[in-house]
FITI-757907 format. One line per 10 residues: their letters; for each residue y, x, z of C-alpha. Coordinates in nm, 3 decimals. Layout:
<fikes>
a	Y/X/Z; ...
</fikes>
This chain:
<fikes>
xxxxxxxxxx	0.566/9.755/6.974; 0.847/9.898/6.797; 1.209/9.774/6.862; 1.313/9.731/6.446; 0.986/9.542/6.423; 1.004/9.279/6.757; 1.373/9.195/6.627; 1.236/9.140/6.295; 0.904/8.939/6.396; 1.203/8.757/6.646
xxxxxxxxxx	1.448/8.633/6.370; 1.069/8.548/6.132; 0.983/8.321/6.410; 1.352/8.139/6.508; 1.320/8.071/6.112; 0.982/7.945/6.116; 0.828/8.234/5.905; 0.589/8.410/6.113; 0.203/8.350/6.075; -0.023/8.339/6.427
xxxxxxxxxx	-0.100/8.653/6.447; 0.279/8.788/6.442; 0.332/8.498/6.713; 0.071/8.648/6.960; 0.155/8.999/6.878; 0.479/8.837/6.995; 0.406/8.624/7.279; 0.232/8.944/7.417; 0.516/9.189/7.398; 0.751/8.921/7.537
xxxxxxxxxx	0.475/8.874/7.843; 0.451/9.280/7.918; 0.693/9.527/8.066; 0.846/9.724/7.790; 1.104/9.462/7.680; 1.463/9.595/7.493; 1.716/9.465/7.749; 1.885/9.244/7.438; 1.555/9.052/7.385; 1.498/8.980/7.726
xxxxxxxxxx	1.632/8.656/7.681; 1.319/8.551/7.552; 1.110/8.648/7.790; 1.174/8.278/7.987; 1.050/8.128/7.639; 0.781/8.301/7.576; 0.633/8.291/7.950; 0.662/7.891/7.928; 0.465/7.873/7.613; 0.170/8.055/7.761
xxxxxxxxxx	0.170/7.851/8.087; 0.212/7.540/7.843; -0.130/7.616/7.654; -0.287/7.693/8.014; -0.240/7.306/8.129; -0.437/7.062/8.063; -0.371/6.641/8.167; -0.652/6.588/8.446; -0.564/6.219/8.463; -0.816/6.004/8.351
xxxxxxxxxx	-0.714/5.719/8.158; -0.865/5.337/8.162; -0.864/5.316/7.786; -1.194/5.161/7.749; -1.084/4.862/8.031; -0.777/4.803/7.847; -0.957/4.839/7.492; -1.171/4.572/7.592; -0.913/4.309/7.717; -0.680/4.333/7.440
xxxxxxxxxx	-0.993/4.247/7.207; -1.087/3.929/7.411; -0.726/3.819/7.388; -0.725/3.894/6.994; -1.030/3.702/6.976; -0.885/3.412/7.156; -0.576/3.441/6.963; -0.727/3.467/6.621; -0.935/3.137/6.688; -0.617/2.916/6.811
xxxxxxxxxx	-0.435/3.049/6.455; -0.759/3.016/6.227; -0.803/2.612/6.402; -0.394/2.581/6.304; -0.442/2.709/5.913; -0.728/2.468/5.861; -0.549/2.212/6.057; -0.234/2.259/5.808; -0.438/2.289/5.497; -0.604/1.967/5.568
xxxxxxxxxx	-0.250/1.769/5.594; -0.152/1.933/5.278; -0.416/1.839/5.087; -0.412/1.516/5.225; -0.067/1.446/5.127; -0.115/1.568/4.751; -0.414/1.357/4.713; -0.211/1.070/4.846; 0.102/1.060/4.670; -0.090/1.152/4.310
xxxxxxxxxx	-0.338/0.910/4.292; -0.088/0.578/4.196; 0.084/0.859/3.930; -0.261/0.903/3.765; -0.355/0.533/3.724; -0.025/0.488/3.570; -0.029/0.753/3.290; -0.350/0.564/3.146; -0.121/0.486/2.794; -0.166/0.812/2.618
xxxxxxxxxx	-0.043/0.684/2.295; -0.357/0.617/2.132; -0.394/0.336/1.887; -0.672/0.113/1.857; -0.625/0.071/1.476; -0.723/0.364/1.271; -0.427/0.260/0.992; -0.176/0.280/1.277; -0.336/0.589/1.366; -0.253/0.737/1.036
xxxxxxxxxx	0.057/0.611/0.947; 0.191/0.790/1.252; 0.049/1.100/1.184; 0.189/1.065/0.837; 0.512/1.046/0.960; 0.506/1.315/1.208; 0.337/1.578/0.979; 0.654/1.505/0.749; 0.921/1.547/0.966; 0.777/1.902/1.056
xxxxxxxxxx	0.726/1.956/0.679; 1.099/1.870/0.674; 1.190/2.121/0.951; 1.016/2.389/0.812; 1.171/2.375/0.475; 1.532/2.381/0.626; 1.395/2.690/0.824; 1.259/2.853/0.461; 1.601/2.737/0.304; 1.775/2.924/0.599
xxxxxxxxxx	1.573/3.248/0.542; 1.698/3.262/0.162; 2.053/3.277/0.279; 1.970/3.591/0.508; 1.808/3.772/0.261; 2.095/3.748/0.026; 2.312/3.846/0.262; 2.139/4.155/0.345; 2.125/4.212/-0.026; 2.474/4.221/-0.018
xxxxxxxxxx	2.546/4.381/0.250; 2.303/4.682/0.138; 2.534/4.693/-0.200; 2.894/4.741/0.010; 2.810/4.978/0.283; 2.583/5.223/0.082; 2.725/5.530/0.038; 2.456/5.781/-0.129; 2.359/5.776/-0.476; 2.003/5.780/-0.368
xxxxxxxxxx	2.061/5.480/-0.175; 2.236/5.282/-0.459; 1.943/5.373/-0.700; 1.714/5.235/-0.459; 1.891/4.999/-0.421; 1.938/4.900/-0.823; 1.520/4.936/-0.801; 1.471/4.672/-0.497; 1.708/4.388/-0.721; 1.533/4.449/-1.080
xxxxxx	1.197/4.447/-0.907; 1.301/4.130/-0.739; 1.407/3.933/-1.032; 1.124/4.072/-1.242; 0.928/3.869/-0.977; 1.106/3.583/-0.944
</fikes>
């Protein structure tokens, strides 16, 4: 390999640009004889990636024995919490159902009346105060639309927008 081109496919692969291909053409310059004496601090890298990929872990691991006693204890575990939920659902119920049954046998007077008359005469009344409330409300709306109407007259300032204006009031007291 050329000298230019190792120091080029060298500072490629410190950045983290270089594709496989440059790498092995790298990793076998870097393992033969004909290094430049200013890259042959590489060579110690280079040698321990190839005997790197060369090992392999000969150890065999128990993960099935292990697998199979951390399921019986999440078995076990799981039962004791599911037996706990139900046991704490149970109380909660229980104590609703307990302190709301006297509230529901007291709210038996729903303010029905046994006499139709009375019956109406109430209704009467309250169908009049909202009549009354409403009509305050109307009342209230009047007042904002004159106030926009005035408001509308003071800060226009373009003669199209006064003679729209002029049109919106005529129109509305030709309706009224």
């Amino acid at each position: 390999m050329e000298l230019d081109k190792a120091e080029g496919l060298v500072k490629k692969y410190l950045q983290g640009e270089t594709s496989i291909d440059q790498e092995k053409e790298l990793r076998d310059y870097f393992l033969s004889q004909n290094v430049a004496p200013h890259l042959k601090q590489y060579i110690s890298f280079f040698k321990y990636l190839a005997v790197a990929k060369e090992q392999q872990n000969k150890q065999e691991i128990p993960v099935f024995d292990t697998l199979r006693l951390r399921k019986g204890y999440k078995k076990r575990n799981f039962a004791g919490f599911s037996i706990a939920a139900a046991v704490v659902v149970l109380i909660s119920v229980g104590t609703y159902v307990f302190y709301n049954v006297d509230n529901t046998n007291k709210n038996k007077n729903l303010g029905t009346y046994e006499n139709p008359e009375d019956a109406f005469r109430a209704t009467q009344k309250v169908l009049s105060l909202v009549s009354n409330n409403i009509n305050i409300g109307i009342k209230s709306v009047y007042y904002i639309e004159e106030y926009q109407n005035v408001k509308n007259r003071v800060f226009v300032t373009s003669n199209r927008e006064r003679k729209n204006l002029k049109y919106q009031t005529k129109n509305k007291t030709n309706l009224k």
